[in-house]
MARVEX-451310 format. One record per residue (C-alpha): residue number from 1; x, y, z. Coordinates in Angstrom, 3 decimals, m for minus. Layout:
- nr/X/Y/Z
- NUM/X/Y/Z
...
% end
This chain:
- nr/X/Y/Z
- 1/37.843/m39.865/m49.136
- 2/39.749/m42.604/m46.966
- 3/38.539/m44.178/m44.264
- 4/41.132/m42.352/m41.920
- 5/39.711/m39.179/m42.904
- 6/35.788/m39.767/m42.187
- 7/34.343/m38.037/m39.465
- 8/31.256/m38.957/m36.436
- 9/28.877/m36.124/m36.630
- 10/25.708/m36.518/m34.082
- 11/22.769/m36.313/m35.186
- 12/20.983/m36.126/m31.774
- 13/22.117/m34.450/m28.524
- 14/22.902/m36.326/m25.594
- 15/20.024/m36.612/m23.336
- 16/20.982/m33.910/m19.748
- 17/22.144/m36.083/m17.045
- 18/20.801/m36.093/m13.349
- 19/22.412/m33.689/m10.767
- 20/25.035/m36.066/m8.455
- 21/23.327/m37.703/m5.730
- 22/24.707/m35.289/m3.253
- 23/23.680/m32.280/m5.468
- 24/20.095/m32.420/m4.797
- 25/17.348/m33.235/m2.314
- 26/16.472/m32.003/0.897
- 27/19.696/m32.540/2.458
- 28/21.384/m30.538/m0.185
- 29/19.357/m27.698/0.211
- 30/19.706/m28.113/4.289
- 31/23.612/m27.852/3.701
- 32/23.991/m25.441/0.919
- 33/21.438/m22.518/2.883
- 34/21.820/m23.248/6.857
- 35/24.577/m25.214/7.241
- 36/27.215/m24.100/4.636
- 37/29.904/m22.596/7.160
- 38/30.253/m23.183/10.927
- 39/28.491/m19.526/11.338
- 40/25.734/m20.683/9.061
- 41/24.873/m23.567/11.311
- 42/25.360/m21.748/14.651
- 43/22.904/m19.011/13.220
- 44/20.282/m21.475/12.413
- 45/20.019/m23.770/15.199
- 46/19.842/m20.080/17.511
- 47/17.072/m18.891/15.260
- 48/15.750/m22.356/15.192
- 49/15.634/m22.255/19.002
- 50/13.992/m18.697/18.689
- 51/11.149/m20.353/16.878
- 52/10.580/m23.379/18.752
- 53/10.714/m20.817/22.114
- 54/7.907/m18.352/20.659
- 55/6.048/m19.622/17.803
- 56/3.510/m21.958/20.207
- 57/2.913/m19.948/23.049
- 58/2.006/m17.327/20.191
- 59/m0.445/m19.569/18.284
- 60/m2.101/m20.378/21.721
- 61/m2.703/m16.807/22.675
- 62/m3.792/m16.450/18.856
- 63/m6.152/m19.177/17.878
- 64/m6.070/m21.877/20.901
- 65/m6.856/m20.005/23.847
- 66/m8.905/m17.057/22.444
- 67/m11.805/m16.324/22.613
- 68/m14.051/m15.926/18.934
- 69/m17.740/m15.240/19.827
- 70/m19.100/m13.286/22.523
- 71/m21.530/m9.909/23.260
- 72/m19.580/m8.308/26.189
- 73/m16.353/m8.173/27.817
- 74/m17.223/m11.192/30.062
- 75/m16.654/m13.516/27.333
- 76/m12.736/m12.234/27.413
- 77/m12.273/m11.676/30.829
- 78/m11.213/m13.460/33.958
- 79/m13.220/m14.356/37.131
- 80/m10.790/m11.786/38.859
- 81/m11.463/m9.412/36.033
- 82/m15.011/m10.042/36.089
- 83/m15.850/m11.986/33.840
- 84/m16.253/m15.591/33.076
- 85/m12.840/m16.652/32.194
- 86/m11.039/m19.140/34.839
- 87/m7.998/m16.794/36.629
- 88/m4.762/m16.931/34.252
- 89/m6.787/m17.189/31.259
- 90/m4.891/m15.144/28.533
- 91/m6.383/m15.462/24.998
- 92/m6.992/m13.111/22.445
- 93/m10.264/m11.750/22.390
- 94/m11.834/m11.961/18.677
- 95/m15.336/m11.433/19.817
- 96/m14.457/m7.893/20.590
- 97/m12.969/m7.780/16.268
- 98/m16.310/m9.232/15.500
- 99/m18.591/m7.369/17.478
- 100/m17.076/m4.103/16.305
- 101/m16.350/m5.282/13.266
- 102/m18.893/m2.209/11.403
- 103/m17.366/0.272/13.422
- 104/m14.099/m1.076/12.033
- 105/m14.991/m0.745/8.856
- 106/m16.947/2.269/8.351
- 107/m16.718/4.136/11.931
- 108/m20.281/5.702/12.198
- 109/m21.645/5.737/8.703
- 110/m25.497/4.976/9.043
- 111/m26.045/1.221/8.748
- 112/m28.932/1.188/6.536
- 113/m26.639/3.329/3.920
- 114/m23.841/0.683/4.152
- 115/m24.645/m1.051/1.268
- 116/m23.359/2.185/m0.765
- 117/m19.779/2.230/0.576
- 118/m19.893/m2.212/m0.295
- 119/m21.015/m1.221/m3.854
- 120/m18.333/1.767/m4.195
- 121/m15.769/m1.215/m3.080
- 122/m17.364/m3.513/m5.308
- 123/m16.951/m1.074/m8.800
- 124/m13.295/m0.209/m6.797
- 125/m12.414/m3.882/m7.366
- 126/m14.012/m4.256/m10.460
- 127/m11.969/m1.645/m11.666
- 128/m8.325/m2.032/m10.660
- 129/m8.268/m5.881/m11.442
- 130/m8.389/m5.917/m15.081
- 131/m6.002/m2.550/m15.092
- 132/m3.508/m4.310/m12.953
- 133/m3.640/m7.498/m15.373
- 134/m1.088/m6.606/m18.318
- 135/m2.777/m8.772/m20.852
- 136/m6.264/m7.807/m20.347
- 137/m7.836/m5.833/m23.225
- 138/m9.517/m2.081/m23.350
- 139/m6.415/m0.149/m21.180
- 140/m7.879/3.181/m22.410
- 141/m11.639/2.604/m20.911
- 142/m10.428/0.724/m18.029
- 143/m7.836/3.705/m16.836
- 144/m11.040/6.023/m17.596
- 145/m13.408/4.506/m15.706
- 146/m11.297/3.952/m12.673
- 147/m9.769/7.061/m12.685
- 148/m12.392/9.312/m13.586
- 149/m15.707/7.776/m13.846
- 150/m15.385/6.180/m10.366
- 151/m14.367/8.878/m8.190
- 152/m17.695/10.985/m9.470
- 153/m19.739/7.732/m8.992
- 154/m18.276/7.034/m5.708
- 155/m18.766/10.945/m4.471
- 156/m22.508/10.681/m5.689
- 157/m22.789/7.269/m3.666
- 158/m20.776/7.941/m0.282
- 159/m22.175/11.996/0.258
- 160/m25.710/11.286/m0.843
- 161/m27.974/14.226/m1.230
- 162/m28.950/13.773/m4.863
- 163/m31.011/10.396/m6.215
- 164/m32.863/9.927/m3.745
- 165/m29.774/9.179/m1.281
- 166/m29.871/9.980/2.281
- 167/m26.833/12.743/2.344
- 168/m24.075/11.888/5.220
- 169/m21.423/14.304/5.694
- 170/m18.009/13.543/6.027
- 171/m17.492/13.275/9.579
- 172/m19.899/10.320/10.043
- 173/m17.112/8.729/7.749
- 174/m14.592/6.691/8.771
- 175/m12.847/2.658/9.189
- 176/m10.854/1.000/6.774
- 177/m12.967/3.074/3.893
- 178/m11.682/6.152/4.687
- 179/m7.984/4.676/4.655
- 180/m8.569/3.166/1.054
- 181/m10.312/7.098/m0.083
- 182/m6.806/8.576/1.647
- 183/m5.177/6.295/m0.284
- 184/m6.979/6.011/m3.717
- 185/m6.616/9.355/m3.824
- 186/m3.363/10.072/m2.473
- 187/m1.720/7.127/m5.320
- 188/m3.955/8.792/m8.557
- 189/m3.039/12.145/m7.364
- 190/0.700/11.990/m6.241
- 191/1.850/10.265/m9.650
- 192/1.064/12.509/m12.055
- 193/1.511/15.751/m10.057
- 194/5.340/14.062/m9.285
- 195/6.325/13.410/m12.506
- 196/5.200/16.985/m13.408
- 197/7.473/18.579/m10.211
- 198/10.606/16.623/m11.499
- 199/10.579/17.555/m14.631
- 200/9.918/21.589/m13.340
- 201/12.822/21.049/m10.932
- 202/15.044/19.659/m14.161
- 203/13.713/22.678/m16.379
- 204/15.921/25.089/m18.003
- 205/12.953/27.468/m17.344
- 206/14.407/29.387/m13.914
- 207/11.175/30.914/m12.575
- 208/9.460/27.318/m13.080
- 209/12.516/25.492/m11.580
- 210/11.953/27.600/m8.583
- 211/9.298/27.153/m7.813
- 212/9.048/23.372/m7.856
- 213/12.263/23.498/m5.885
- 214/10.514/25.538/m3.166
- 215/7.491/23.415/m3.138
- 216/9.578/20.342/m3.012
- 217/11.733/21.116/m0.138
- 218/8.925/22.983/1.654
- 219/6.378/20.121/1.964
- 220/9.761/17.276/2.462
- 221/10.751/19.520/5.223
- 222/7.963/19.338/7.574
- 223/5.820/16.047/8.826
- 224/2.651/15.203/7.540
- 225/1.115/15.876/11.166
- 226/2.050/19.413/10.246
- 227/0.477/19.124/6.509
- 228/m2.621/18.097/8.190
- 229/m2.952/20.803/10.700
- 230/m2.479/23.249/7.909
- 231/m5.025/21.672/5.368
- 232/m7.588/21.628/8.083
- 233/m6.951/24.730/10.424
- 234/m5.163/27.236/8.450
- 235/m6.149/26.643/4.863
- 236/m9.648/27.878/5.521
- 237/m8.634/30.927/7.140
- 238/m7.315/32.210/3.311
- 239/m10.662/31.191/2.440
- 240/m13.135/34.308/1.492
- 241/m15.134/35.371/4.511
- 242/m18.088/32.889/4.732
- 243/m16.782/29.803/2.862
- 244/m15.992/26.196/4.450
- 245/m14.257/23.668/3.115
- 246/m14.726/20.196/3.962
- 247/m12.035/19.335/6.741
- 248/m12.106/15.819/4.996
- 249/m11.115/17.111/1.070
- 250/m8.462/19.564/3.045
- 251/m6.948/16.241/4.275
- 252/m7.221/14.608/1.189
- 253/m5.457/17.610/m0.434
- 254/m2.615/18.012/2.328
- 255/m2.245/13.929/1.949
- 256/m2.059/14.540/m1.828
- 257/0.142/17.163/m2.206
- 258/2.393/15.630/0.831
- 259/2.877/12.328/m1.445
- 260/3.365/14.184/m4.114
- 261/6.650/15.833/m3.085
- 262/7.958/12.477/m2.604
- 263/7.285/11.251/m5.653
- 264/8.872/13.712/m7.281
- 265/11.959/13.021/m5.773
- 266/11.877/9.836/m6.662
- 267/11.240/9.909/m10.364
- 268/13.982/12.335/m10.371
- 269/16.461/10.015/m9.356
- 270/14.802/7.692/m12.445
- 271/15.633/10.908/m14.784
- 272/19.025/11.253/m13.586
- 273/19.924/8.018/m14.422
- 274/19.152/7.664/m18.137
- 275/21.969/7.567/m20.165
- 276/22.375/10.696/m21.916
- 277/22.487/9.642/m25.327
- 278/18.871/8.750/m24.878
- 279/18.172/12.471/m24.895
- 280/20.059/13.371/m27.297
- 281/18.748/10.319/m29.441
- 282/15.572/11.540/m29.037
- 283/16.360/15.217/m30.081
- 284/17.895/13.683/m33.367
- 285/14.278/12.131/m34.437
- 286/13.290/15.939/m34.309
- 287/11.175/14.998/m31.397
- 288/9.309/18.201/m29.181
- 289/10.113/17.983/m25.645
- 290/6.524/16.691/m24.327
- 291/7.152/14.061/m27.262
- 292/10.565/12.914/m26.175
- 293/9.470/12.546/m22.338
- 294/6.563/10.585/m23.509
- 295/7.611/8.758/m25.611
- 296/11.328/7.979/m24.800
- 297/12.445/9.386/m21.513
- 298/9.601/8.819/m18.860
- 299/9.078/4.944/m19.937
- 300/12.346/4.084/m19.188
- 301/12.995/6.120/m16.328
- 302/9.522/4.861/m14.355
- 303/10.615/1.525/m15.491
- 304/14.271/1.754/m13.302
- 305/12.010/3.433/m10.181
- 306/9.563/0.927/m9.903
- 307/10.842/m0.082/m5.781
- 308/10.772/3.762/m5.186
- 309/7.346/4.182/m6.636
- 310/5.602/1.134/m4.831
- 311/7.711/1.882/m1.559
- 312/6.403/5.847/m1.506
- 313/2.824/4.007/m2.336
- 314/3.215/1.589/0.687
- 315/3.952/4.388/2.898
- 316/1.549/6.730/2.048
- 317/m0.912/3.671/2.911
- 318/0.599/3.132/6.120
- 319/0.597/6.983/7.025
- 320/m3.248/7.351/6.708
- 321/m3.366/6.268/10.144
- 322/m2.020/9.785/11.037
- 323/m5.795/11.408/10.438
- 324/m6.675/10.394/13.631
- 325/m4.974/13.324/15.106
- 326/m7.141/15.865/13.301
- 327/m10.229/14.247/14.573
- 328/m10.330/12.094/11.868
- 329/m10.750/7.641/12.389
- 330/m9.485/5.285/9.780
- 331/m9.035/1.879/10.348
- 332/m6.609/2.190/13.429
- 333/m7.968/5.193/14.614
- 334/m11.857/3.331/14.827
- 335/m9.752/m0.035/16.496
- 336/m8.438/2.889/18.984
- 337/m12.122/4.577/19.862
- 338/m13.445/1.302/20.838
- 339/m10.783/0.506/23.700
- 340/m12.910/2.702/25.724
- 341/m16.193/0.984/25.080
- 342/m16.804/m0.162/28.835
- 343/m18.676/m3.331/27.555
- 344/m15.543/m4.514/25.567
- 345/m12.869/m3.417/28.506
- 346/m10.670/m6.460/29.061
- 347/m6.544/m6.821/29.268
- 348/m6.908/m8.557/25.948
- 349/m9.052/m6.120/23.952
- 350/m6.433/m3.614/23.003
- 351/m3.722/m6.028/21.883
- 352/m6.141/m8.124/19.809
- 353/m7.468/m4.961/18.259
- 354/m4.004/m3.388/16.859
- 355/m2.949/m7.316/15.838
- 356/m6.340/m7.089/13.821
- 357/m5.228/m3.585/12.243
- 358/m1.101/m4.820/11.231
- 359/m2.662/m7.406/9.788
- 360/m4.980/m5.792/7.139
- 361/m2.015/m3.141/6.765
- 362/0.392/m5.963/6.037
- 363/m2.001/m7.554/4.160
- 364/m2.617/m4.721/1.387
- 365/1.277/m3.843/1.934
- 366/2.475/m7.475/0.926
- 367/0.140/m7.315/m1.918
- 368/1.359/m3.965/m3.210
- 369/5.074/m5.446/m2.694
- 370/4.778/m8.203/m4.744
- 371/2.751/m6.557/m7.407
- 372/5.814/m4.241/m7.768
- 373/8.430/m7.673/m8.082
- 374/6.279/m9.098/m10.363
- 375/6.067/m5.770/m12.772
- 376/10.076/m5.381/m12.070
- 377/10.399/m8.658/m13.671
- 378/8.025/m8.249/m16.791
- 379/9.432/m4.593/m17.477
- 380/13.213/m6.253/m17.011
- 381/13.710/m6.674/m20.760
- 382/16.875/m4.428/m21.049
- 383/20.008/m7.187/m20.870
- 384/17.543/m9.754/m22.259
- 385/17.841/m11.547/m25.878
% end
């Protein structure tokens, strides 16, 4: 071959080159998010100005000027208010969080049986860690134990009355456990009984379509104040002459089946949207119908309604806090009882109370959020190669 004709093939690739100097680095990332457009940098210095206006005076009432340890409402109240505080003094008052902190957490349950609502939350944790960890091993046990195994452990532990265990009733219960029980419950309950009431209310079966239609639309149409009322003063009047049900497993049932009409809505909307040839796809592999929903349909269509799920999940969490108007206290509604705790009386108490509550809401909110971005983007293998 002559020498005109030869070709230069590389052998090795050219190392990357550095972004240009004005393509990275702080001031890059200052121009290219709040100062791209005139708008852009009018927006931020405001919002800039917003912060610099609000954020101190807010960690001073907060952290620098509050007060943290204390027995009464002196400790948070001024000399005019009588207490012990110089006049303008205007802190928060965490002494009153810490002092009722019990209360907060389990209302009125019996002190000395305390140590059986930590160890329920101790197996509750256990649990739910390794089930929310994709990689971890023994799926199948863990999903039995949480869901089955613990709620008989953690009846036999919290009611009492059997073992040896000093029996308290339900309406000693109360605090953040009896929002995590509303919700527990609630979650385990409301996904499987949804998934069931879409695919009635997508049946071909008339009478069964009906009535999931009627249930649906019933229990969306009315508040959950209403669902309460009903679970606790009306259900027990179909009762047989002489039977009671516990006003706090009515709750649990209304907040159930309440949840549970949601969902279904939901993962409806995930059915709805799968392509159609996955049906019929399924039906030519000779598939039954249970089969083809299991193993075809539902996967994929839980996968695209992930935000729907988690967001019906979050609120049901949040709406707890509605028990407290059937004589009921969860977290808020034990912050709430204590306002009127003469000893803890102060300008500051009631504030510093509900900031204590949105903040374990957000918390377990936030954390439910990002669980739900961070399953989105493991279960987002459809466009990927």
């Amino acid at each position: 071959m002559a020498a005109s004709q030869q070709a230069y093939v590389r052998e090795q690739m050219e190392p990357v080159l550095p972004a240009p100097s004005n393509q990275q680095g702080l001031l890059h990332w200052l121009r290219a998010n709040l100062f791209a457009t005139p708008k852009d940098a009018i927006l931020t210095i405001i919002a800039a100005l917003l912060l610099v206006y609000y954020i101190p005076p807010l960690i001073n009432w907060l952290f620098l000027s509050a007060q943290w340890t204390g027995t009464d409402r002196s400790v948070c109240a001024t000399v005019a208010q009588g207490g012990i505080q110089p006049d303008g003094w205007a802190g928060a008052c965490w002494a009153f969080v810490g002092a009722k902190f019990g209360q907060f957490m389990f209302n009125v349950y019996p002190p000395a049986e305390r140590w059986r609502v930590i160890l329920c939350a101790i197996l509750f944790v256990a649990l739910l860690v390794p089930f929310l960890i994709p990689k971890a091993p023994y799926k199948g046990l863990n999903a039995l134990l949480l869901f089955v195994a613990l709620p008989i452990v953690g009846y036999i532990l919290l009611v009492g009355g059997m073992f040896g265990l000093r029996y308290v009733p339900t309406r000693d219960w109360g605090g953040f456990m009896v929002t995590i029980i509303l919700s527990y419950v609630g979650i385990v309950v409301s996904l499987p009984l949804g998934v069931i009431l879409a695919l009635g209310r997508r049946s071909e079966l008339p009478v069964v379509k009906l009535i999931c239609v009627i249930f649906i639309e019933a229990v969306r149409g009315v508040p959950l104040i209403t669902v309460l009322f009903m679970a606790t003063k009306m259900l027990p009047l179909f009762m047989p002459g002489g039977m009671k049900i516990d006003d706090f497993l009515c709750v649990l049932i209304g907040v159930a089946l309440f949840a549970s009409a949601y969902m279904a809505e939901v993962i409806r909307g995930g059915l709805q949207a799968m392509p159609k040839g996955q049906y019929e796809g399924a039906d030519s592999l000779g598939l039954t119908y249970w089969q083809k929903m299991r193993l075809v349909i539902l996967p994929q269509a839980l996968k695209l309604v992930i935000p729907g799920i988690v967001n019906t999940f979050i609120g049901l969490f949040k709406d707890t806090s509605l028990v407290y108007i059937v004589n009921m206290f969860d977290l808020l509604g034990a912050i709430r009882r204590n306002f009127t705790d003469a000893n803890w009386i102060t300008p500051q108490t009631p504030l510093t109370g509900l900031i204590f509550a949105g903040f374990i809401f957000w918390i377990f909110c936030f954390g439910m959020s990002r669980y739900s971005i961070f399953m989105e983007r493991r279960l987002d293998t459809g466009h990927k190669r």
